[in-house]
N, C-alpha and C positions, 0 to 999 in steps of 0.2 A: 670718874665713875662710869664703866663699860657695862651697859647693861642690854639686850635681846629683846626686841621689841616687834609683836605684831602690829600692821600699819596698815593706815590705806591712807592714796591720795587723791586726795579732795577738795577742789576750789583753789589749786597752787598750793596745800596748806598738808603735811604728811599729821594725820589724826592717830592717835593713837588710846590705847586703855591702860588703866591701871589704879590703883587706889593709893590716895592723895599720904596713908601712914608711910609707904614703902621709904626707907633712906633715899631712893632718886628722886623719886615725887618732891621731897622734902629737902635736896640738894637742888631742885631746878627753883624750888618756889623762895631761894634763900639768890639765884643766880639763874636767869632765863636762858643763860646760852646751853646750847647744846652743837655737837657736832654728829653727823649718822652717815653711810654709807651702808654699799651693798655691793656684791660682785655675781653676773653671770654669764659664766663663761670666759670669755675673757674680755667682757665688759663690763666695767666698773663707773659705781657714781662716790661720788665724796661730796657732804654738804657741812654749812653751817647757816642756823638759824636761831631762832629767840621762841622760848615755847610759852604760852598761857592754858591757864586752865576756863575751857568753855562751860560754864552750866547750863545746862537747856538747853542745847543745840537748837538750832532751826529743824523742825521737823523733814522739809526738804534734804539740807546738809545732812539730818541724821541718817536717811533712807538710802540714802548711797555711801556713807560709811559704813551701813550697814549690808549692804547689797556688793560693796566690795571687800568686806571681809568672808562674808559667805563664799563668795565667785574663787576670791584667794587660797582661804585655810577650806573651805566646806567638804569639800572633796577628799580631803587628804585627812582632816580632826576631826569632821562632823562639827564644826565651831558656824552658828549662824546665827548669828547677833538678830536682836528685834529693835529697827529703831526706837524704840521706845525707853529704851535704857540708857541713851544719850539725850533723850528730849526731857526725862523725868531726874538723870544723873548729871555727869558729867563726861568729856572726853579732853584729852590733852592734843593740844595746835602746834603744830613745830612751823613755825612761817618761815623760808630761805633767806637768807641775804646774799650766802654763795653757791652756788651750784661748779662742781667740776665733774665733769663726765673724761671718760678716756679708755683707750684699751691698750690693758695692760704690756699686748706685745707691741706696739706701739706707743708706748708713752709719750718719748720728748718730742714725735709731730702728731698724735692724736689728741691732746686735750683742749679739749673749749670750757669755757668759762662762761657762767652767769654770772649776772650782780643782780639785786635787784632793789629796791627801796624800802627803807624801814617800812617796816609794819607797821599799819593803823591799825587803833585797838577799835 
């Protein structure tokens, strides 16, 4: 299931919105994995991670999901989130296990690799 996702990252952890009825919300909450990348330019990331759904956020964490969705989309959507809609809602956690970065005209000697260790809940 390929779906388009605004994001911001925060804490090692890419946060994201959406309401829990949508078919993916209800595909990740049925199977935590997820894969996501992005390309600019001709740099590119590829990940995989394990997502949860946060209730509450930390008021801290929420303010700079919220401070970087603004700084992101604000400009371009007028989209400026109030933390307060994650401290009083929810937001969705994508934690990495793999990180691959690389550029694209360079592939077979640009790529590195993250790993990193299961997620604590």
């Amino acid at each position: 299931h390929l779906v388009q996702q605004w994001a911001a990252w925060v804490d090692s952890a890419l946060w994201f919105e959406g309401s829990e009825r949508t078919r993916w919300a209800r595909n990740l909450a049925r199977d935590e994995r997820v894969g996501f990348g992005t390309q600019s330019g001709t740099r590119a990331v590829m990940a995989e991670a394990a997502v949860d759904v946060v209730r509450g956020v930390d008021r801290e964490v929420a303010e700079r999901i919220a401070a970087q969705y603004g700084a992101k989309y604000g400009r371009t959507f007028s989209y400026r989130p109030k933390a307060q809609q994650y401290v009083k809602g929810h937001a969705f956690r994508a934690r990495p296990s793999k990180v691959i970065l690389f550029d694209v005209k360079e592939f077979n000697s640009s790529a590195t690799r993250f790993t990193f260790e299961a997620p604590r809940s």
